[in-house]
N, C-alpha and C positions, 0 to 999 in steps of 0.2 A: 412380426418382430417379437422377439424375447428375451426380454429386459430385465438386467438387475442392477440395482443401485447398491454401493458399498459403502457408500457413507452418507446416508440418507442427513443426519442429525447437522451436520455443516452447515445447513441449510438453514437450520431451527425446527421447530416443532409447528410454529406458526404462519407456514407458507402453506399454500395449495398446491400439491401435483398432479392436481387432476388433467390440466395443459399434457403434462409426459404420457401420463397414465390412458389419456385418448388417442394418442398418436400411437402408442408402444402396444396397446390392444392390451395392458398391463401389467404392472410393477412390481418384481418382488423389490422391497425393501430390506437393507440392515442399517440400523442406526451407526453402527461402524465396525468395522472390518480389521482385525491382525495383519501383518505381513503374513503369516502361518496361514490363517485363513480363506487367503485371496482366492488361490486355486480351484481349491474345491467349493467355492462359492461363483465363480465363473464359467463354469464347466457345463458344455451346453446353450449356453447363452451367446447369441450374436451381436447383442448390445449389452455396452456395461457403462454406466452412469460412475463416476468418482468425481472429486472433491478432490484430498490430498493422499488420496491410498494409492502407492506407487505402484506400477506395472511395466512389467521387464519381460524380457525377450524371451527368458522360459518361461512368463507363463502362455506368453501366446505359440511355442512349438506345443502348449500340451493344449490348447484351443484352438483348434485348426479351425473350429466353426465360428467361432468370432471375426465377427463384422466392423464393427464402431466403436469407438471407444468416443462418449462424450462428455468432455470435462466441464463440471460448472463452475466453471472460474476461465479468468483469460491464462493465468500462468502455465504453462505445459510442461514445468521440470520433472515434473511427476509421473510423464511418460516417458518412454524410451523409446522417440522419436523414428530414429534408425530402423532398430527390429522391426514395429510396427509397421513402416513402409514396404521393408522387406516382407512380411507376410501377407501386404495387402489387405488391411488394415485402416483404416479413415480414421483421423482423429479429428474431432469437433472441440472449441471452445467458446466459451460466451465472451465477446466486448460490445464493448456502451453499454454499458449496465449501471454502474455506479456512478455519471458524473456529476451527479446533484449533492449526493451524499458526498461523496470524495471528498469534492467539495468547500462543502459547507464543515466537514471535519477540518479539511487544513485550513479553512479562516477560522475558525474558533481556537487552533493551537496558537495560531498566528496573533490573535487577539486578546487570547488568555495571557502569552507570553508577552504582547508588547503593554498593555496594561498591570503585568501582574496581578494579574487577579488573583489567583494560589495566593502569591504571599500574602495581601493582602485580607484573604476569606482565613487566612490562619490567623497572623496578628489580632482580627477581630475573635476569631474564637478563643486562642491565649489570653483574653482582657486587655489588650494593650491598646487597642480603643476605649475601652473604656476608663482605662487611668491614666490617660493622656490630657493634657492639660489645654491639649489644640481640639478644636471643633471637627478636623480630621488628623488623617496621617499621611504621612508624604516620606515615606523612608524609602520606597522601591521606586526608582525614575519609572517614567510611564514613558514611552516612545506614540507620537501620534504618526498612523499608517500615513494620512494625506502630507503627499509629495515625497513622500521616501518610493525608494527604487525596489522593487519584485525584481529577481532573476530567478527564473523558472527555467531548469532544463527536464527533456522531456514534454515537447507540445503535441503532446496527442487530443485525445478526447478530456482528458483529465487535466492535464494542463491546460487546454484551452477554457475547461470552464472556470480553475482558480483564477484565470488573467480576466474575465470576465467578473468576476465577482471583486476582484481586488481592484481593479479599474474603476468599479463604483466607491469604493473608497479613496477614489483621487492618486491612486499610487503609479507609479511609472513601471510601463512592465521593459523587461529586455528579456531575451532569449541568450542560454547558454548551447554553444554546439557540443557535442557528447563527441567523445574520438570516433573521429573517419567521418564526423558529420559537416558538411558545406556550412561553411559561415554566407549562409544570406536572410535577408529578412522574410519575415512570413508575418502575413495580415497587418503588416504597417510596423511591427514590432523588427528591432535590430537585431540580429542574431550574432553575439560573439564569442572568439573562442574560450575557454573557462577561462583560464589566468587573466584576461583583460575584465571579465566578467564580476570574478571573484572581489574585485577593492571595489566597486562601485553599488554594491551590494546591499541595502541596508536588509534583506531577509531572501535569504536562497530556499528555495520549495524545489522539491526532487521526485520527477511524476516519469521515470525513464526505470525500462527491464533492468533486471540485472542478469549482468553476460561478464564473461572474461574481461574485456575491455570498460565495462562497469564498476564492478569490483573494485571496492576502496576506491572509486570516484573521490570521494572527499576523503583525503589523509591529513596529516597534521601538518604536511605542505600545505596543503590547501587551507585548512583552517586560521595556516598563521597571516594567510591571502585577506582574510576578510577584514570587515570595520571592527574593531574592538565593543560597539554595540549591536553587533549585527543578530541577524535568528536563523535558526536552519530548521526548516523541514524537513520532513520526512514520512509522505505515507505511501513511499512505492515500496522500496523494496529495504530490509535491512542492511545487507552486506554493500549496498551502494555508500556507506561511510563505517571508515574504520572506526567502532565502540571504543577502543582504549585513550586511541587520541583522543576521541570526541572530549569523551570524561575528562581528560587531563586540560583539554581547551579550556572546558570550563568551569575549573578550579580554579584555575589562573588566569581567569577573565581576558582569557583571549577572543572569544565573543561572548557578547549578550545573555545569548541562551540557544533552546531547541526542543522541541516541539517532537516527539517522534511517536509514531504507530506502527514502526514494526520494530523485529531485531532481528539479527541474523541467526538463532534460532528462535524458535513459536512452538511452542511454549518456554519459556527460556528455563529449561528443567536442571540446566548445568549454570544457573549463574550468569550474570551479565555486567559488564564493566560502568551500564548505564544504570543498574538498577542498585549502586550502591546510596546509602544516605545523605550523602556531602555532597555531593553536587547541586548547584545552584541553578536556579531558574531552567530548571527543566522538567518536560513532560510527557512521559510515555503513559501512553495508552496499548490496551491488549488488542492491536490487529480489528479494530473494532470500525476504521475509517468506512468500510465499505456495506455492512452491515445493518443498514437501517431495511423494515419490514419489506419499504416499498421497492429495493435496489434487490433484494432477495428472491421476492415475486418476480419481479422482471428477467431476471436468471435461468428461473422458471419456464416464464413464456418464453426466453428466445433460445433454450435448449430444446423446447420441444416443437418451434419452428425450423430449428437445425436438422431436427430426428425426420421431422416429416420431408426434407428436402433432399435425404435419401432410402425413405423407405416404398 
């Protein structure tokens, strides 16, 4: 097998690929890759390792000798699925990888936002604790999780472990069906369709691909659906809620708040409707839900459990 990885650095600096590096017989590395420079960096090689460095259909007519393409991530936009099958071609991606971190990212938006915590850790840093004339501050309502309602669409591996973790905080889970998806229950939990879904809501967590029929999942229909203190997640995919309504929701406190780790673009190099100042009680983080040391390693290992399963 002969192996190159194009976007070595996605990974971190701080992982081991020794796992790939023994199954591949060995790795050339680049810490990352141009669209220019794909080509001639693949040329030769029957295995090619990426991340988010896209691959299209010419470059596999000008690599006839490529084999596999193994992506360390679950998302596959980044291939072009089609061609590749056409030239016989294998595409590998890594899942269950991340569902501890996931996780434990979307309870901490989840809990930073129903506490306020942000507001909060600021008011303390502006002095307003301390020239406050109360013993505390009580200016941001605090929402307590036990006995309010989780709907979670998307019950995969990721959803299933936020309903686990939020279950241990006493909250009630229900399931949202995603379009063309069976309204039935799974694991004890109700599955219903969005609209019935959306008023009963006191925090929507969104753990579901984004596809055509994803896309603007939540719009400012939907938004105007929810409880006027509701919270919205988000660390699947950006473009599963429209950024402009979001923002305008919650300026006009049509809900609560929101919690989000991704955007519908990464790095948001053009500007984001979410990343403006005025918006209230919300929190985006840089794409970071998935990325703890120990979800990275495991990427790792079960890419180079994938490698060895066709070599």
């Amino acid at each position: 097998m002969k192996a190159v990885f194009l976007d070595a650095i996605t990974l971190g600096n701080d992982v081991d690929l020794t796992p790939v590096e023994q199954v591949t017989g060995g790795l050339v590395k680049h810490d990352a890759t141009s669209s220019e420079q794909v080509l001639a960096r693949i040329r030769g090689f029957d295995t090619v390792l990426v991340n988010k460095v896209v691959l299209t259909r010419e470059h596999f007519e000008h690599c006839p000798e490529l084999k596999t393409i193994a992506v360390v991530a679950t998302g596959l936009n980044n291939i072009d699925l089609d061609a590749a099958r056409d030239h016989g071609i294998q595409v590998l991606n890594v899942t269950n990888y991340g569902r501890s971190t996931v996780a434990q990212h979307t309870m901490a938006l989840m809990l930073a936002l129903a506490t306020r915590l942000l507001d909060y850790d600021r008011d303390v840093r502006a002095g307003r604790w301390a020239d406050s004339d109360m013993f505390c501050l009580m200016d941001h309502p605090i929402m307590e999780l036990e006995g309010r309602t989780l709907g979670i669409v998307g019950y995969g591996d990721l959803g299933q472990g936020v309903a686990e973790r939020a279950k241990a905080f006493g909250m009630n889970i229900l399931l949202g069906a995603r379009p063309g998806q069976p309204v039935a229950e799974t694991d004890g939990y109700p599955r219903l369709p969005l609209d019935e879904l959306l008023p009963q809501a006191d925090v929507l967590s969104l753990h579901c691909l984004l596809t055509e029929e994803t896309r603007h999942l939540i719009g400012a229909r939907e938004l105007q659906m929810m409880k006027p203190d509701a919270l919205l997640i988000n660390t699947s995919r950006g473009g599963l809620v429209d950024e402009t309504a979001l923002a305008e929701a919650l300026r006009n406190g049509v809900i609560g708040g929101a919690g989000f780790d991704v955007l519908t673009e990464e790095p948001p190099r053009s500007g984001n409707p979410l990343l403006a100042g005025n918006i209230p009680n919300l929190i985006v983080t840089p794409h970071s839900a998935w990325a703890s040391r120990e979800a990275r390693q495991r990427i790792v290992e079960i890419t180079a459990r994938n490698l060895a399963s066709v070599s």
